[in-house]
C-alpha positions in Angstrom: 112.1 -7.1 59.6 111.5 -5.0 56.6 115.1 -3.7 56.7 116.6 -7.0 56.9 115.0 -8.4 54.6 115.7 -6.2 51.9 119.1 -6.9 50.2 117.9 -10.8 50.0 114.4 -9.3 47.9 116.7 -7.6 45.7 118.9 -10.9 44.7 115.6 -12.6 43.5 113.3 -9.9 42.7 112.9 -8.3 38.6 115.0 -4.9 38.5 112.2 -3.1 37.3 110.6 -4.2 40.8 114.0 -3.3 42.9 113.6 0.3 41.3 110.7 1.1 42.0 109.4 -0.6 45.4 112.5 -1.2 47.3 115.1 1.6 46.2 112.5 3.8 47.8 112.0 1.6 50.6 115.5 1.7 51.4 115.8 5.4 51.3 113.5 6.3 53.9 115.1 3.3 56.4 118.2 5.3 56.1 116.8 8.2 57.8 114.8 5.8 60.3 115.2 7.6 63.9 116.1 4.4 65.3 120.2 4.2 64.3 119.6 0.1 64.8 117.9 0.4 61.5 119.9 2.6 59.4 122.9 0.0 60.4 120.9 -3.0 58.8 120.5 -0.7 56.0 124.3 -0.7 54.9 124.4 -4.1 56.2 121.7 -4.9 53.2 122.4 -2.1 50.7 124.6 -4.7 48.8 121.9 -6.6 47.7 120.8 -3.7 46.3 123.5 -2.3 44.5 124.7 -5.4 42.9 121.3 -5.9 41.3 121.2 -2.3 39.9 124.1 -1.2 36.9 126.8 1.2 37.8 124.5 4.2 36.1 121.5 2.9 37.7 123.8 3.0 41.4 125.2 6.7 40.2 121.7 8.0 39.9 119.7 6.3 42.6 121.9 5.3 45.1 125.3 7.5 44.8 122.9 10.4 46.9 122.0 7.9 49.3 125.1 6.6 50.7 126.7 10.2 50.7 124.4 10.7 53.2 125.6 8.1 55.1 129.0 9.1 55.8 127.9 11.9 57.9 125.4 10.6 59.9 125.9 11.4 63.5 125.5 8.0 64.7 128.9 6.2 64.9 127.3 3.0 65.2 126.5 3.9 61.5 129.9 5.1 60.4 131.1 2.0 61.6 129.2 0.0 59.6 129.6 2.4 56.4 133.5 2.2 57.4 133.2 -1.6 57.6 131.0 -2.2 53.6 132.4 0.6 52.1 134.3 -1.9 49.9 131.3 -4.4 48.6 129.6 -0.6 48.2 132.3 1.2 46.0 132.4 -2.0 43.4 129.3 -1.2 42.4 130.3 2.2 41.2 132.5 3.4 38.4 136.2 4.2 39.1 135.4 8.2 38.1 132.2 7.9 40.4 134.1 7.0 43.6 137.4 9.2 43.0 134.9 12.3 42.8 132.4 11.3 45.4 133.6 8.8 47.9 137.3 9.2 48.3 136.9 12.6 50.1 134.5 11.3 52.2 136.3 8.3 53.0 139.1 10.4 54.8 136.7 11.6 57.0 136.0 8.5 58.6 139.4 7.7 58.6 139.7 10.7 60.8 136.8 10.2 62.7 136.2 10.8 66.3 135.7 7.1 67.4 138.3 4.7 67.5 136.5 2.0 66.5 135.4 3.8 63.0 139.0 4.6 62.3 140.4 0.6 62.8 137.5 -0.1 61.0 138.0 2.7 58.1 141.5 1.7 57.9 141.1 -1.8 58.2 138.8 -2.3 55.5 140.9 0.2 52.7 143.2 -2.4 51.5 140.0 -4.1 50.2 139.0 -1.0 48.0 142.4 0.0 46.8 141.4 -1.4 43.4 138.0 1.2 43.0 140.3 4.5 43.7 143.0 5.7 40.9 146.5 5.5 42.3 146.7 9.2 41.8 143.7 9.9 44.5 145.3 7.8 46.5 149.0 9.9 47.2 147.3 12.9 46.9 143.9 12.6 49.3 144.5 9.3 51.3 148.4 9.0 52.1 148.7 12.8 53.8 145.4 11.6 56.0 147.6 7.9 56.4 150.8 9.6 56.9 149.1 11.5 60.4 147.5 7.9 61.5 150.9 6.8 62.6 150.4 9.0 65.4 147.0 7.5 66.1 146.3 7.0 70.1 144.9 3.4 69.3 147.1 0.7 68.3 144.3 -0.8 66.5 144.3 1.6 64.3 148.5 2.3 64.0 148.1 -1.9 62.9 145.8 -1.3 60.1 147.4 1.2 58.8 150.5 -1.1 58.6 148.3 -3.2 56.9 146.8 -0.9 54.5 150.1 1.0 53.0 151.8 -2.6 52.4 149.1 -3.1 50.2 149.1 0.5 48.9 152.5 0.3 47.6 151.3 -2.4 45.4 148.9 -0.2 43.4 150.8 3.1 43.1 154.0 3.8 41.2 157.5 2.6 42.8 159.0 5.8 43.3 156.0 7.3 44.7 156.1 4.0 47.1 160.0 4.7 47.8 158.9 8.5 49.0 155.4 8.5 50.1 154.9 5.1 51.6 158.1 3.7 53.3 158.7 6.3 55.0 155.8 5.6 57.0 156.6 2.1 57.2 160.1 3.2 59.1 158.9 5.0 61.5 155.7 2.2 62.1 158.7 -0.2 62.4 159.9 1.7 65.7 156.3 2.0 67.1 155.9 0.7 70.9 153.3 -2.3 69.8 154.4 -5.2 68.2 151.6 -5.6 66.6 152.1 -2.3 64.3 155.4 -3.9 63.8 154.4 -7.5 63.3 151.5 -5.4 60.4 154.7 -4.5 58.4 156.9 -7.0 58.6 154.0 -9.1 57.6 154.2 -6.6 54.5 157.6 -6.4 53.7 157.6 -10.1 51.6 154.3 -8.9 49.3 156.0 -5.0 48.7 159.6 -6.4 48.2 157.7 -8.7 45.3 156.1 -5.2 43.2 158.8 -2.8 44.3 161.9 -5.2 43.8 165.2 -5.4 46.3 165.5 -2.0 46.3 162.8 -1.8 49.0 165.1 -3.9 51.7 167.8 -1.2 51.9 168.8 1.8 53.7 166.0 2.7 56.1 164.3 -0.2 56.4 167.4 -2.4 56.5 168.6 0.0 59.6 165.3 -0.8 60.9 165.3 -4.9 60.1 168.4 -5.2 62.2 166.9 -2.9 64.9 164.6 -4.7 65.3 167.0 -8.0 65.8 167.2 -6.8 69.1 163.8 -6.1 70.2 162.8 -7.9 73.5 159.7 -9.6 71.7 160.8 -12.6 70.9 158.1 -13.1 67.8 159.3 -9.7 67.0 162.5 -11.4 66.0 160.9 -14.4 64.9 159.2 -13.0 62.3 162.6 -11.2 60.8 164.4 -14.3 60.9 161.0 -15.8 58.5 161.2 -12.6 56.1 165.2 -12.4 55.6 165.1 -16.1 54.8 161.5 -15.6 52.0 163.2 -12.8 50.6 166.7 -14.3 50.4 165.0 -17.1 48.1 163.3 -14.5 46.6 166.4 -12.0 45.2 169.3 -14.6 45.8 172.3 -15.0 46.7 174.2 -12.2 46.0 171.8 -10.0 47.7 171.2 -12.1 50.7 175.3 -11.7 51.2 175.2 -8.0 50.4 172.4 -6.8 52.8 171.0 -9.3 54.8 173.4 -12.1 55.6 174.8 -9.9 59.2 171.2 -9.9 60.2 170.3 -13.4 60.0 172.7 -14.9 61.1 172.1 -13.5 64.4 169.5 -16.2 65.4 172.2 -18.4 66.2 172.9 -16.4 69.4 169.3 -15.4 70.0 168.2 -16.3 73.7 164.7 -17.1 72.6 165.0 -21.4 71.5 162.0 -21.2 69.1 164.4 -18.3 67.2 167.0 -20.1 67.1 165.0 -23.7 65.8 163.2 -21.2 63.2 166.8 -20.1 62.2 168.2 -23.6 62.1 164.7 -24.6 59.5 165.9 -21.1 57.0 169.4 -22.6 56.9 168.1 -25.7 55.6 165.9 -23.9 53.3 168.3 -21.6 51.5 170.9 -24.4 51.6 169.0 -26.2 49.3 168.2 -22.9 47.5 171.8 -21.6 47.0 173.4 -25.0 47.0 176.8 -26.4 47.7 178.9 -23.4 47.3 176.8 -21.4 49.2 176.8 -23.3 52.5 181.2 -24.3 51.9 182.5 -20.5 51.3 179.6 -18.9 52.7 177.6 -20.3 55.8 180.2 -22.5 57.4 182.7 -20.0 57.8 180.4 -17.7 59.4 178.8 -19.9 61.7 182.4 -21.4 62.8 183.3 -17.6 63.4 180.0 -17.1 65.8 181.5 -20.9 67.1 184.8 -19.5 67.9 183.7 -16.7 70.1 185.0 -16.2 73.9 182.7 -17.2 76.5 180.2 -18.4 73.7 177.1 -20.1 76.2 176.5 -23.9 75.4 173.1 -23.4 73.8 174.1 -21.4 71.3 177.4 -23.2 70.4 174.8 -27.0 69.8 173.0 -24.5 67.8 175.3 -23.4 65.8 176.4 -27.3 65.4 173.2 -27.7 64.8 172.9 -25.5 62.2 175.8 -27.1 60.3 175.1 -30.7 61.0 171.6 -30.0 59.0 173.2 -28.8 55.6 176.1 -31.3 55.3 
């Protein structure tokens, strides 16, 4: 009861009272026996450390939840792995780049699965309390062996996490530190580590610029055109058409135009429908000209094919009749 109640004591209670009675409190639940306990704790501590300064955290509590991350219950990593975020606001950006950073690897490496999705889940939410220097040089070699992780959980997160990462560092260290992660996480056997980056791809494209959707990753998009998913493919269709608007039309012609047009042969009808709704879209994005000298003639090329199967010639019709 006492543990639980704590953070809520904090929110209402005079600082000078949260000092003195209840930091102390606090400190000797997080060495309670019981590790039930010491996972309220961290589930509280933000009470606390919102209603203390960032000096007062640095010199009562910075001790305290160092402790934590070593604790040999992983019931309690989890939950350290899981707050870490609401925690590290409370501290200055020189405070958690010398204290926590280092120790936040080492429950991204930890033994239990659960503290790794959980670690890597959650550090897209704290990118903003660690210098972009701290992270290429301590987090991304730790996030560059997680896409080897045995749990797909955690392969998914990281996806997650380095879309997001590429929107705080520099764009060159991005280009060579990041994507190259992305690639290979691209090719991984779960479509749900794929579905994490191509869920990216929109948000990076936007702070990188076009330069992003080439080479590598444009090899990889139009794999990927032929993965036996079908959302798989669903989902490429939905980011060449967003980023299309995005850049335009000369760059949709240049390096995405062979890829999309693929839905209209796609054996998968909600593909195909979802490609039909993008034509629309970009129609009345690029216009007239666009859909004359550009679409028509190569959807009447995909029309003209040999032994082309009925459903994908009314699609292609389809695709036509909706734009003129």
């Amino acid at each position: 009861m006492c543990a639980s109640g704590i953070g809520e004591l904090a929110g209402v209670m005079e600082k000078e009272f949260v000092v003195e009675c209840l930091v102390p409190i606090l400190k000797e639940l997080t060495e309670d026996e019981q590790d039930t306990i010491r996972v309220i704790c961290i589930e509280r501590m933000g009470g606390i450390v919102k209603a203390l300064s960032k000096e007062e955290n640095q010199k009562l509590m910075l001790g305290v939840i160092l402790k934590i991350f070593e604790d040999k219950s992983w019931k309690v990593r989890l939950s350290m792995a899981k707050h870490f975020s609401e925690l590290s606001q409370s501290f200055t950006r020189e405070i958690v780049d010398t204290n926590f950073v280092t120790k936040y690897t080492t429950l991204l490496k930890d033994i239990e699965a659960d503290v790794r999705t959980a670690a890597i889940t959650s550090l897209k939410k704290c990118l903003h309390t660690i210098s972009p220097e701290n992270i290429i040089t301590i987090l991304t070699p730790q996030l560059h062996t997680m896409m080897h992780d045995t749990s797909f959980n955690v392969r998914a997160g990281l996806a997650e996490s380095l879309c997001e990462i590429c929107k705080v560092i520099k764009k060159d260290a991005a280009m060579t530190k990041v994507v190259p992660i992305l690639v290979k996480l691209l090719k991984d056997e779960h479509p749900g580590v794929k579905m994490g980056v191509l869920n990216g791809l929109e948000s990076m494209a936007s702070s990188i610029g076009s330069e992003l959707i080439s080479g590598s990753i444009l090899t990889s998009l139009e794999s990927l055109m032929k993965e036996a998913k079908w959302r798989i493919r669903h989902a490429v269709i939905g980011l060449m058409s967003n980023l299309a608007k995005e850049f335009g039309k000369d760059f949709y012609t240049k390096n995405i135009e062979s890829i999309f047009i693929q839905f209209l042969t796609d054996n998968v009808a909600a593909v195909r429908e979802a490609g039909i709704e993008k034509v629309e879209v970009l129609a009345n994005t690029f216009k007239a000209d666009w859909v004359i000298h550009s679409y028509i003639p190569r959807a009447l090329t995909v029309l003209n094919r040999e032994k082309l199967g009925y459903l994908y010639r009314i699609a292609t019709l389809h695709s036509i009749a909706v734009i003129t």
